[in-house]
matplotlib code that plots the C-alpha trace (Angstrom):
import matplotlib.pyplot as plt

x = [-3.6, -4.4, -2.8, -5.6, -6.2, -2.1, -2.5, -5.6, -3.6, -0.8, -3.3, -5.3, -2.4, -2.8, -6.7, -6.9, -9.2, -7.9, -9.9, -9.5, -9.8, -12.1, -10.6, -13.3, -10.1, -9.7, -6.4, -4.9, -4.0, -2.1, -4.7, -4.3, -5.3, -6.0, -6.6, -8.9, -9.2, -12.9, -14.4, -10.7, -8.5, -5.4, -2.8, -2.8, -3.7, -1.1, 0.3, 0.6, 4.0, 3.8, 0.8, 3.0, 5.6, 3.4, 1.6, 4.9, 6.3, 3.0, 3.5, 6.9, 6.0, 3.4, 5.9, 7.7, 5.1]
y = [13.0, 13.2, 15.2, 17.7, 18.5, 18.6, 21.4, 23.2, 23.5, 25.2, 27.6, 28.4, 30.4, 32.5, 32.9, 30.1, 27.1, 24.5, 22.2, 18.9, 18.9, 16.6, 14.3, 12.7, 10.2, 7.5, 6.4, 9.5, 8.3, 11.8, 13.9, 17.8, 20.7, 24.3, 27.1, 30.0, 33.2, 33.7, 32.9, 33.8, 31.3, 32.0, 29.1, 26.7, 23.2, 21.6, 18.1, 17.8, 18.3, 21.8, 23.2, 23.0, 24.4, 27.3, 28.2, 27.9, 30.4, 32.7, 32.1, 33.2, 36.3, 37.2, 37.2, 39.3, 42.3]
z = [-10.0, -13.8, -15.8, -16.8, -12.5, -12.6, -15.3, -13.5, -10.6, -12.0, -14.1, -11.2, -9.6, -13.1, -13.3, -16.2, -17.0, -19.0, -21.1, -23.2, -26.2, -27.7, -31.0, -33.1, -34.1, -31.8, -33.8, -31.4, -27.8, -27.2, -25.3, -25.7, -23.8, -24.1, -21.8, -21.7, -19.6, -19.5, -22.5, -24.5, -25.6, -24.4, -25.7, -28.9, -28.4, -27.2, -25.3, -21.5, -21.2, -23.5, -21.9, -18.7, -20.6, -21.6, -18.2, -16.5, -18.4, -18.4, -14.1, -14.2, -16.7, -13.9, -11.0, -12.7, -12.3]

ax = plt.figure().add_subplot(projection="3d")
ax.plot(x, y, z, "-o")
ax.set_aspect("equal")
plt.show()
């Protein structure tokens, strides 16, 4: 599993797409992701491991409804 389907996994249980985001600068081997609700972003661009950070936390915030 890559990480981005590992991500759209956990954001599909909140209604989100994530995406890649693209770098022009090949110098940068850290890939980073965003997600968006619709055609809103919804989080910063961020690393694997905070993105999963992030939706965790907007999963739990849900549950809590």
């Amino acid at each position: 599993m890559t990480e981005i389907q590992a991500l759209q996994n956990a954001a599909d249980k909140i209604g989100l797409t994530v995406h890649e985001k693209w770098q022009e600068d090949k110098r940068k081997t850290l890939k980073k992701y965003f997600a968006q609700k619709g055609q809103v972003t919804v989080s910063p661009v961020l690393d694997y491991e905070n993105l999963n950070h992030f939706l965790l936390g907007w999963i739990i915030a849900k549950q809590q409804d």
